[in-house]
Structure formats: structure tokens, C-alpha cells
Residue, then its C-alpha position, 0 to 999 in steps of 0.5 A: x500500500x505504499x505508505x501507512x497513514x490516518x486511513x490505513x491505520x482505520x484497518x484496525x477497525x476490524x477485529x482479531x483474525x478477520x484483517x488476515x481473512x481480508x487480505x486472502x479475500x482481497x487479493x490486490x492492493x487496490x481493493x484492499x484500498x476500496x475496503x479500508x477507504x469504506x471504513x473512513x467513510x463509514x467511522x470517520x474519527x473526529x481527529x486524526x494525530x500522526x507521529x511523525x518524530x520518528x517514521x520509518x523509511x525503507x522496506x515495511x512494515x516492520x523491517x524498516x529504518x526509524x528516520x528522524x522527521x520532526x513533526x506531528x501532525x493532526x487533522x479532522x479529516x483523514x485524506x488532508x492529513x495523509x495528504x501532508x504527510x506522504x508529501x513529507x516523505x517525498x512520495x509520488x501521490x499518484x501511486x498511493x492506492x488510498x489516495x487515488x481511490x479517494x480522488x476517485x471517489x471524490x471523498x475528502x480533500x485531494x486538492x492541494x489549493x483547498x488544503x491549509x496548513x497550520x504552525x508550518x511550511x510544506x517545505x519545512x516538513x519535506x524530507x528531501x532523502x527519505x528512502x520509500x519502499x520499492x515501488x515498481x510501475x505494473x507491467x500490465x501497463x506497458x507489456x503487449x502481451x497475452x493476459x495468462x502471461x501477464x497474470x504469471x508475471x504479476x504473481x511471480x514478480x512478488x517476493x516470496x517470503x523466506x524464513x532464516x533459520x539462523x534467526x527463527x525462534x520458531x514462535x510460530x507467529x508467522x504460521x498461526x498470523x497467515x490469512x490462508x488456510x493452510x498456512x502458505x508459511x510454516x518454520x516445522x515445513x520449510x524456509x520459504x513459503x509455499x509459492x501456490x498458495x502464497x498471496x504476497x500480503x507479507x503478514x509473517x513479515x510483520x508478526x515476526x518479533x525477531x526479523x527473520x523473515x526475508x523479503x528479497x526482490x526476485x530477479x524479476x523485480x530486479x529486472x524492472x527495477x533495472x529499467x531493462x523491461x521497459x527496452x523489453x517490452x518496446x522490443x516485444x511492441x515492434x514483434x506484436x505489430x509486425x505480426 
């Protein structure tokens, strides 16, 4: 989902086990987003604080670095507030489901000129270096290829969780917190998940209170990362047309 806000933190709304079952239901980020903008349009809450003294920049959503930011923020109305604060992070706002949903659905405000800033300068709370998550552009977008391909591609781009043994205290966190049934992930099995069933929600990265579950770009991702798909795919483009 990018990056955890006021709107993301409303999944809390939903009690014990049913946020796993959600994640296996809703299997892309997009509706996951859908589902967590529902809750602010149903429970709004009457103010929304943000701590942002000390964030965390780098891979979530617990594997990540505490960065010094320097300010906390609150706001009546959720969608201004992460507004703000994502713009702090130098992220790009056009990427972040929640706020596109929102600007879709036109709740809340997603117009910077109708946005007021109190006590400081958007400037002043802009963190020029801070380091976001991998963030990766859809290869449905700009592969010309057939839809079975596609689907394999975005399922195998996915990093697939990887315990490491030298640090598995073997809690079970990770097997007893993961949404599908059976497990896709279990220490007592193997290192990795099982890449059938695994659905890529990353709640074994989360719940594990030792940091032993690694999630490591596959070459794939590497790929993309690289920027070589997109001379790729322009070279699949010119095939697709010949033909």
C-alpha cells in the first residue's frame, strides 16, 4: 500500500483474525484500498494525530529504518492529513492506492489549493532523502502481451517470503498470523513459503518479533527495477505489430 497513514491505520477497525481473512479475500492492493477507504467513510474519527518524530523509511512494515522527521501532525479529516504527510516523505501521490481511490471517489480533500496548513511550511516538513519502499510501475501497463502471461508475471514478480533459520525462534507467529488456510508459511515445513498458495500480503513479515523473515526482490523485480523491461517490452511492441 505504499505508505501507512490516518486511513490505513482505520484497518484496525476490524477485529482479531478477520484483517488476515481480508487480505486472502482481497487479493490486490487496490481493493484492499476500496475496503479500508469504506471504513473512513463509514467511522470517520473526529481527529486524526500522526507521529511523525520518528517514521520509518525503507522496506515495511516492520523491517524498516526509524528516520528522524520532526513533526506531528493532526487533522479532522483523514485524506488532508495523509495528504501532508506522504508529501513529507517525498512520495509520488499518484501511486498511493488510498489516495487515488479517494480522488476517485471524490471523498475528502485531494486538492492541494483547498488544503491549509497550520504552525508550518510544506517545505519545512519535506524530507528531501527519505528512502520509500520499492515501488515498481505494473507491467500490465506497458507489456503487449497475452493476459495468462501477464497474470504469471504479476504473481511471480512478488517476493516470496523466506524464513532464516539462523534467526527463527520458531514462535510460530508467522504460521498461526497467515490469512490462508493452510498456512502458505510454516518454520516445522520449510524456509520459504509455499509459492501456490502464497498471496504476497507479507503478514509473517510483520508478526515476526525477531526479523527473520526475508523479503528479497526476485530477479524479476530486479529486472524492472533495472529499467531493462521497459527496452523489453518496446522490443516485444515492434514483434506484436509486425505480426
Amino acid at each position: 500500500m505504499v505508505a501507512t497513514g490516518a486511513i490505513k491505520n482505520l484497518y484496525g477497525y476490524l477485529p482479531g483474525s478477520s484483517k488476515g481473512e481480508y487480505h486472502y479475500r482481497l487479493k490486490t492492493r487496490e481493493w484492499l484500498a476500496e475496503l479500508q477507504l469504506d471504513l473512513a467513510v463509514v467511522l470517520p474519527p473526529v481527529l486524526n494525530i500522526i507521529d511523525a518524530i520518528v517514521g520509518m523509511e525503507g522496506e515495511g512494515p516492520s523491517g524498516g529504518t526509524p528516520r528522524q522527521l520532526g513533526f506531528l501532525a493532526a487533522s479532522t479529516e483523514t485524506v488532508a492529513l495523509d495528504m501532508v504527510t506522504f508529501r513529507a516523505m517525498k512520495l509520488n501521490l499518484e501511486q498511493i492506492p488510498l489516495l487515488v481511490a479517494a480522488k476517485n471517489r471524490q471523498f475528502g480533500t485531494t486538492d492541494w489549493s483547498k488544503i491549509e496548513i497550520v504552525g508550518a511550511t510544506m517545505e519545512e516538513l519535506i524530507c528531501p532523502d527519505f528512502k520509500p519502499i520499492r515501488q515498481l510501475n505494473n507491467p500490465l501497463k506497458i507489456l503487449p502481451l497475452p493476459q495468462k502471461i501477464l497474470d504469471f508475471v504479476q504473481h511471480h514478480w512478488k517476493a516470496l517470503p523466506r524464513i532464516d533459520s539462523n534467526k527463527c525462534v520458531k514462535c510460530m507467529r508467522c504460521r498461526d498470523g497467515c490469512p490462508v488456510k493452510p498456512p502458505a508459511i510454516d518454520p516445522n515445513c520449510s524456509v520459504s513459503a509455499n509459492s501456490t498458495r502464497c498471496i504476497k500480503c507479507y503478514c509473517c513479515h510483520e508478526f515476526c518479533p525477531v526479523k527473520a523473515i526475508d523479503v528479497n526482490p526476485t530477479w524479476l523485480e530486479r529486472f524492472v527495477l533495472t529499467g531493462r523491461i521497459r527496452e523489453f517490452a518496446s522490443h516485444l511492441a515492434g514483434i506484436f505489430k509486425r505480426h
